[in-house]
C-alpha positions in Angstrom: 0.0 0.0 0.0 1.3 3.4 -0.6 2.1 5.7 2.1 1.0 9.6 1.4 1.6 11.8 3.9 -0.8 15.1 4.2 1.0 18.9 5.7 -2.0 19.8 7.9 -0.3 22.1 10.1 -2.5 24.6 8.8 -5.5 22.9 10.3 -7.0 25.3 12.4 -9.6 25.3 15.0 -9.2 29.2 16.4 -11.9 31.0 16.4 -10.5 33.6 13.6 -9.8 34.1 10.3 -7.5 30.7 10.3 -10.2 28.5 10.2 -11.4 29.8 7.4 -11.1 28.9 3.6 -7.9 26.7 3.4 -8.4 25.0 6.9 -11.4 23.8 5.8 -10.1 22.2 2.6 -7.5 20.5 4.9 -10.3 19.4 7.1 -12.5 18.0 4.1 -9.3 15.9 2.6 -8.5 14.4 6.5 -12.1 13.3 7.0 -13.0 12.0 3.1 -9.7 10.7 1.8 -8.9 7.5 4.0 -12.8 6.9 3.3 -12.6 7.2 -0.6 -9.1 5.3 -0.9 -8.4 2.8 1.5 -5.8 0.7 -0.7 -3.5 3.6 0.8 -1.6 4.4 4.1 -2.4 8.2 5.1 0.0 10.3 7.5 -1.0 13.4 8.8 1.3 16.2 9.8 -0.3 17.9 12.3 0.4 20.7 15.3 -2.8 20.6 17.3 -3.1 17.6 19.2 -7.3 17.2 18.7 -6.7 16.2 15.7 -9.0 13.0 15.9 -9.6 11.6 12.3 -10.1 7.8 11.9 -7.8 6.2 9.3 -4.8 8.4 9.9 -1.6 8.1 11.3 -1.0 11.1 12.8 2.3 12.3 13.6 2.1 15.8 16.0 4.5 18.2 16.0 6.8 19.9 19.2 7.4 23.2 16.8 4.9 25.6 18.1 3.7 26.0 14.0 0.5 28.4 15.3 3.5 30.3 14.6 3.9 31.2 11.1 7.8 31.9 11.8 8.0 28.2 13.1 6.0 26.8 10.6 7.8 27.8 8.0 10.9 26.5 9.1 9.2 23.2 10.4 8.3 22.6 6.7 12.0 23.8 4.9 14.1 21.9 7.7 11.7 19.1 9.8 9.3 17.9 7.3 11.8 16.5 5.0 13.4 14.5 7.9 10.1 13.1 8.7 9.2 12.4 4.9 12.5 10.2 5.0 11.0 8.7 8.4 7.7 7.8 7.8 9.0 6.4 4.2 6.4 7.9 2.3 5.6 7.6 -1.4 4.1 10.8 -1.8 3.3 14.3 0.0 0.6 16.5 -0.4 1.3 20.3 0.1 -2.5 21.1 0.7 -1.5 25.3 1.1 0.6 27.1 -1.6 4.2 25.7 -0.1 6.0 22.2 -0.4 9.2 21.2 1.3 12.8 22.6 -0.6 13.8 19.0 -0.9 11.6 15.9 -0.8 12.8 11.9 -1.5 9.3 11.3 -2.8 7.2 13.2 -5.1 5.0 16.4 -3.8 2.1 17.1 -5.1 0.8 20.8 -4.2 -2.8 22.8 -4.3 -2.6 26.5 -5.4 -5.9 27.9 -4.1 -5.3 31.1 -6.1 -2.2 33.5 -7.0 -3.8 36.7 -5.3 0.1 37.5 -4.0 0.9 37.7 -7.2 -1.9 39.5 -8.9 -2.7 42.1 -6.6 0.1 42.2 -4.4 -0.5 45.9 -2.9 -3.7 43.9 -0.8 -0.7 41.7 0.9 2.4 42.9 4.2 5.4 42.6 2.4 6.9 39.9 4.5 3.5 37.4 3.4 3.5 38.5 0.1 7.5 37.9 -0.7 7.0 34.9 1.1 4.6 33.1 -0.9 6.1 34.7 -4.3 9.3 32.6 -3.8 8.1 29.5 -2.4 5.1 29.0 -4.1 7.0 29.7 -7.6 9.6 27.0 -6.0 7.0 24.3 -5.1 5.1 24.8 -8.2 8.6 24.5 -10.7 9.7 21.4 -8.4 6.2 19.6 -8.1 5.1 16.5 -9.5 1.5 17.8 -10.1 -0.4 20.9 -9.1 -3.8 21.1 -8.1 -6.0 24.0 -8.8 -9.3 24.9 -7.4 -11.0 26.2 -10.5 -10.1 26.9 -14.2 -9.3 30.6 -13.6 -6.6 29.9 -11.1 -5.5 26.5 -13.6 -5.0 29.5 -16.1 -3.4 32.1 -13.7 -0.8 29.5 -13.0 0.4 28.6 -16.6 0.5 32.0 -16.8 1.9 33.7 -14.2 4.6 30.7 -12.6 4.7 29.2 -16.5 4.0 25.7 -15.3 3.5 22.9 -18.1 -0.4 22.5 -18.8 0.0 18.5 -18.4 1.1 19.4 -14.4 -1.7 21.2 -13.7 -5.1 19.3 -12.3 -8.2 21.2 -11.5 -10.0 19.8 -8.4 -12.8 22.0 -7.6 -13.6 22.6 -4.1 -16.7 21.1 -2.9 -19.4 21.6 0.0 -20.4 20.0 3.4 -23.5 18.1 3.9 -24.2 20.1 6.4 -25.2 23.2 3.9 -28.7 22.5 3.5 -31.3 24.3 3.6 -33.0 24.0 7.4 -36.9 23.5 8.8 -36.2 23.9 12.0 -37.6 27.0 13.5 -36.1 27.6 16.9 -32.8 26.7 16.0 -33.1 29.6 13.7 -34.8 31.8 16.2 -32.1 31.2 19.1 -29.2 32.3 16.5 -31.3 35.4 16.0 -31.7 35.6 19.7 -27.9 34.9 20.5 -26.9 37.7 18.0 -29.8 40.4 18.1 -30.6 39.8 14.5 -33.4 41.6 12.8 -36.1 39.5 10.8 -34.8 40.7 7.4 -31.2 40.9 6.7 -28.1 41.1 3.9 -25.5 38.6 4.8 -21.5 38.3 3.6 -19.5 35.7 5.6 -15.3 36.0 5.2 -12.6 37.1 6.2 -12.3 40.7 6.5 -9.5 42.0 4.4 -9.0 44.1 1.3 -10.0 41.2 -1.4 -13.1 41.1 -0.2 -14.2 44.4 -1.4 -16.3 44.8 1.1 -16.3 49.5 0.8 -17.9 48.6 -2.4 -20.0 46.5 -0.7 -20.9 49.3 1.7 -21.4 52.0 -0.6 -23.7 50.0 -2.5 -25.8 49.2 0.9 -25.9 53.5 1.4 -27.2 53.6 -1.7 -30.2 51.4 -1.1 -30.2 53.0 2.2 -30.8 56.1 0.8 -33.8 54.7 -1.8 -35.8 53.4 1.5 -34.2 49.7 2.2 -34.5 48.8 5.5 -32.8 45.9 5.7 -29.4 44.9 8.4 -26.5 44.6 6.3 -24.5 41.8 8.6 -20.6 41.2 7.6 -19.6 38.5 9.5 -15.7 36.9 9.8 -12.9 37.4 11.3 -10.5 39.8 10.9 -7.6 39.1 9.1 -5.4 42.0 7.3 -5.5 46.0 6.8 -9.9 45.9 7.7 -9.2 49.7 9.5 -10.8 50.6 5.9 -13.7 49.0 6.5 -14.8 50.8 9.4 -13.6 54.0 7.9 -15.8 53.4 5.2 -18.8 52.8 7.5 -18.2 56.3 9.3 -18.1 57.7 6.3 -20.9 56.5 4.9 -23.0 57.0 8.0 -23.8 53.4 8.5 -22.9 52.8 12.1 -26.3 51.7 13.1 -27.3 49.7 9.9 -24.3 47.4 9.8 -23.7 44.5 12.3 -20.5 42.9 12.7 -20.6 39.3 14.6 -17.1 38.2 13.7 -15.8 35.4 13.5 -18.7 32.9 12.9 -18.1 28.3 14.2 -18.0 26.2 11.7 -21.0 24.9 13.2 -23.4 28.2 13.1 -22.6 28.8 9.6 -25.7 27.3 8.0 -28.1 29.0 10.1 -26.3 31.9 9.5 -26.9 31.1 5.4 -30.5 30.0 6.3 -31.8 33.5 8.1 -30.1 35.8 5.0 -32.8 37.0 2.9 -30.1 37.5 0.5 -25.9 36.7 0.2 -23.9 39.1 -0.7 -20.1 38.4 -2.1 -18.4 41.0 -4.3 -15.2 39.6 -4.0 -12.5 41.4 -6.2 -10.4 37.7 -6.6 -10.8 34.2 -5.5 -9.5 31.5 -6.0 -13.0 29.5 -5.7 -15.5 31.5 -3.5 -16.6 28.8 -1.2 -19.1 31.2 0.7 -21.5 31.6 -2.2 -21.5 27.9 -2.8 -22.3 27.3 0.8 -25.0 30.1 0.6 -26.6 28.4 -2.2 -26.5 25.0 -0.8 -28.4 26.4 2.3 -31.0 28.0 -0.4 -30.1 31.3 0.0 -30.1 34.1 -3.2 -26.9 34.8 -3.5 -25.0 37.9 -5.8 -21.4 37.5 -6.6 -18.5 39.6 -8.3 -17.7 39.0 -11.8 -14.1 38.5 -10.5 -11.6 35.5 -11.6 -13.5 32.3 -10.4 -16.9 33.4 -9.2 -18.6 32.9 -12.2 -17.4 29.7 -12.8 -18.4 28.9 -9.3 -22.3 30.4 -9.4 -23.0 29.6 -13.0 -26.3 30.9 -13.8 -27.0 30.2 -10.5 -26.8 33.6 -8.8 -26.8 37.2 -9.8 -23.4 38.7 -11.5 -22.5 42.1 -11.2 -19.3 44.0 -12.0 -16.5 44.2 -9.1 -16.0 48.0 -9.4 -19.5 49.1 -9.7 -21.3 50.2 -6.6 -24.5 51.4 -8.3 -24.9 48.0 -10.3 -24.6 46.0 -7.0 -26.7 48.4 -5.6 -29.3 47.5 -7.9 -29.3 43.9 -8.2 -29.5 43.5 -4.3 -32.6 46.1 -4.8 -34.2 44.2 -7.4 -33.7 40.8 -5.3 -34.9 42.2 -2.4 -37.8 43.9 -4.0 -38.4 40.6 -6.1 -40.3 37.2 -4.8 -40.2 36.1 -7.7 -36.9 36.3 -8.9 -35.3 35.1 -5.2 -37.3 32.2 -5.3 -35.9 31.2 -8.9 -32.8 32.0 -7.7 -33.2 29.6 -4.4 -33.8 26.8 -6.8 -31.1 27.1 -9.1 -29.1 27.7 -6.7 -29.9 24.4 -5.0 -29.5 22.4 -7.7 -25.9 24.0 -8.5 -24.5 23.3 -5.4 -25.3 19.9 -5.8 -22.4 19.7 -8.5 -19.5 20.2 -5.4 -19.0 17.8 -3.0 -16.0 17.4 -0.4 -16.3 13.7 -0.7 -15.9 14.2 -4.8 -13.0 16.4 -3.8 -11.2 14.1 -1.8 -11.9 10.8 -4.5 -10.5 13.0 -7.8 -7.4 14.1 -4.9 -6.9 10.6 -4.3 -7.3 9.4 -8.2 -4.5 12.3 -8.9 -2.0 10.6 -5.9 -2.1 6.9 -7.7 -1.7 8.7 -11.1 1.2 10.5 -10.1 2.8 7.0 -8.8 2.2 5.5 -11.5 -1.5 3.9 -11.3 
């Protein structure tokens, strides 16, 4: 059997923006993969010790690798020691960065090249950093997964990989994203937060991708034309979001927008479930798993035209440009204002996200490991 060893350390169960996004596509490959392919031995490198996924071998770290200083250097300088121990066959490098030096293959995920495309939205330091080892991994990697077609295309462009490397392997969505019939669940998350009966929901990390001043001047706008609706950002806060509240004093939003933060994995679809509608004007992504999860729950959603999102939504959702206040502004409007048209959109919705799976992740993921070894 061969043995394929999985880089988890970024699994993260803080209650910030490190649980987001790529933690969860760790998550999803720890809890599917020894399910979908047991003819293999998995080993998982891990530094939090509740890690507790059956069919792994886990192997948990001393480094301290909350740390991104001490991560880093666990992966250039440990991990290739313990690749050599645990004599594996393969190693996945589930975020960006693989090892400088590996005595099996490596096969790494690029969730998007944002560092590279807009790299003013980035601290210096993180940016630099994933420039050079990410363009390192990529050139020195047996195959490359990306999460959509954009970021497949970004990547031959951009790092100049060979289009026979790289493997898109869309992202998928829990089971738990449904939508949900059970009133007082619903009413004691309204109750726990303060929530109004009608509200406009984003969900992400709040940092300068997310475009979320666009987001708010489009919200004073339908402000101004007599909406009455709570606009609710929810995530934690992640990098250079002091423009965010700067753009809701200047706007004169302070009582109209909530701010929950960080939201459990767990809460999230009854979050999705009381929106009226999802907002997600996103200015990149790599995928855009929050408007997938929104749809799954049956809730309208109205995404950016940016990089992935359409490929992601389909004609699913509603599309407007990623600079354009007044035409976000007006679709949320018009879906607000519209029974019709949020009810068609609830349905399509539905039966897009029913395309994206984490399980269907994790069996193409493990279909890509025995190619790479040679069937």
């Amino acid at each position: 059997m061969p043995r394929i060893g999985l880089n988890a350390h970024l699994l993260s169960y803080a209650s910030s923006y490190r649980s987001a996004g790529v933690s969860r596509y760790i998550d999803a490959l720890l809890r599917y993969l020894p399910t979908v392919d047991p003819t293999s031995d998995y080993v998982a490198y891990v530094g939090d010790s509740r890690l507790g996924c059956p069919g792994w071998e886990p192997r948990i770290s001393r480094w301290r690798t909350a740390r991104p200083p001490a991560r880093i250097v666990w992966e250039q300088c440990a991990q290739p020691r313990a690749v050599r121990r645990d004599r594996l066959d393969l190693l996945h490098a589930p975020v960006y960065v693989g090892p400088w030096t590996s005595r099996c293959p490596v096969v790494v995920t690029v969730h998007d090249l944002s560092f590279f495309l807009y790299p003013e939205l980035f601290r210096r330091g993180n940016r630099l950093y994933l420039q050079a080892l990410t363009r390192l991994t990529v050139k020195r990697a047996a195959r490359v997964i990306a999460d959509s077609e954009s970021t497949r295309r970004d990547i031959l462009r951009v790092l100049g990989a060979p289009p026979e490397q790289v493997v898109v392997i869309p992202a998928g969505v829990g089971e738990e994203m449904r939508p949900l019939e059970d009133p007082q669940a619903l009413a004691g998350l309204r109750a726990r937060y303060d929530l109004p009966e009608r509200l406009i929901l984003f969900v992400g990390t709040l940092e300068p991708r997310k475009n979320l001043p666009l987001l708010l001047e489009a919200y004073a706008m339908l402000r101004r034309d007599g909406c009455e609706h709570t606009l609710v950002i929810a995530g934690g806060k992640g990098w250079y979001y002091d423009d965010i509240a700067a753009a809701v004093t200047r706007l004169g939003l302070q009582d109209a927008v909530r701010f929950p933060g960080y939201v459990p994995d767990a809460e999230l679809p009854l979050w999705y479930n009381v929106a009226e509608l999802f907002v997600y004007p996103s200015l990149y992504e790599g995928f855009g798993l929050p408007p997938l999860e929104a749809m799954a729950c049956g809730t309208p959603v109205i995404t950016s035209d940016a990089a992935s999102l359409p490929e992601v939504v389909g004609d699913a959702g509603m599309i407007v440009g990623a600079h354009d206040a007044a035409a976000l502004a007006g679709a949320m409007g018009q879906a607000l204002n519209d029974q019709g048209l949020r009810a068609n959109l609830r349905a399509a919705g539905l039966m897009r996200a029913r395309a994206f799976s984490w399980r269907a992740t994790a069996t193409r993921t493990a279909a890509l490991y025995h190619e790479t070894l040679g069937g």
